[in-house]
N, C-alpha and C positions, 0 to 999 in steps of 0.2 A: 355510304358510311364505310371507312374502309377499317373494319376489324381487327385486321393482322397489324397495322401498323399500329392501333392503340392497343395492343394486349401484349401480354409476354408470350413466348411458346408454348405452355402448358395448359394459361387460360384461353389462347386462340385455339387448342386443341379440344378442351373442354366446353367453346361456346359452340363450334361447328364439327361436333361430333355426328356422323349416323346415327347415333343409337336416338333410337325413339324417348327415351327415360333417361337421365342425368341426376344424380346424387352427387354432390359436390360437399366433402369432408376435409376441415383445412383448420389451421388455428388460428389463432386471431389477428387482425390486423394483413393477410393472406392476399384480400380481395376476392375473399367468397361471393360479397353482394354487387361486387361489378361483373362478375363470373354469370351469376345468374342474371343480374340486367341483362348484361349484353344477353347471352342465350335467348331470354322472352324477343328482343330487338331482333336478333338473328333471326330465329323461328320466325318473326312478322315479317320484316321485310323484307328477307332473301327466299324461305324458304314458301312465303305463302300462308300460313298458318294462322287461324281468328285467334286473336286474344281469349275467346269467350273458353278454348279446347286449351290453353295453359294453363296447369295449375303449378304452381308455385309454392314452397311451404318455409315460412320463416318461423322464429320463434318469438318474434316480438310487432304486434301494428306499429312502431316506429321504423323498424326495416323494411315493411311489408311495404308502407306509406312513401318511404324514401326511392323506395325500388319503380313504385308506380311513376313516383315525381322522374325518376331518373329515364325511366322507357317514355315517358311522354315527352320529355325535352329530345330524344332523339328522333323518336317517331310522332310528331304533335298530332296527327290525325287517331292515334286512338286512345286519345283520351277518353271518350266517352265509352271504347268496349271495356278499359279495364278497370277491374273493382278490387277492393280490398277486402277481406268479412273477418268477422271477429271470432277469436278462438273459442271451443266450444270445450267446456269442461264435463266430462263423466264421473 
């Protein structure tokens, strides 16, 4: 998968970042949840990482649910580590 050529500069900067944690703050329409796709995808197939050690946090299961669809079309073998759960209210 070649990353750099599908991203802009800023989200090729924010999918293969070092930093251990990424918070990604943007307005809409930005490509925050391709940002974070690719990232989970990065994290799996480049850098090694189990799907089960991502956490992820969206604001709605139809993005959560899209994101999953979208890391599985790039990476079809882990469909079965990634899950989706449902938000918990206090």
């Amino acid at each position: 998968m070649n990353f750099e050529k599908e991203l802009n500069e800023k989200q090729y900067e924010a999918v293969t970042t070092s930093y251990p944690n990424v918070r990604i703050i943007a307005g809409a329409g930005s490509g925050k949840t391709r940002v974070l796709t690719y990232r989970i995808a990065y994290l799996i197939s480049e850098l090694g990482v189990k799907p089960w050690k991502i956490l992820a946090i969206t604001f709605t299961n139809k993005v959560a649910n899209e994101m999953k669809n979208r890391v599985v079309r790039m990476i079809p073998e882990s469909e079965k580590d990634l899950t989706t759960r449902l938000p918990l209210y206090f």
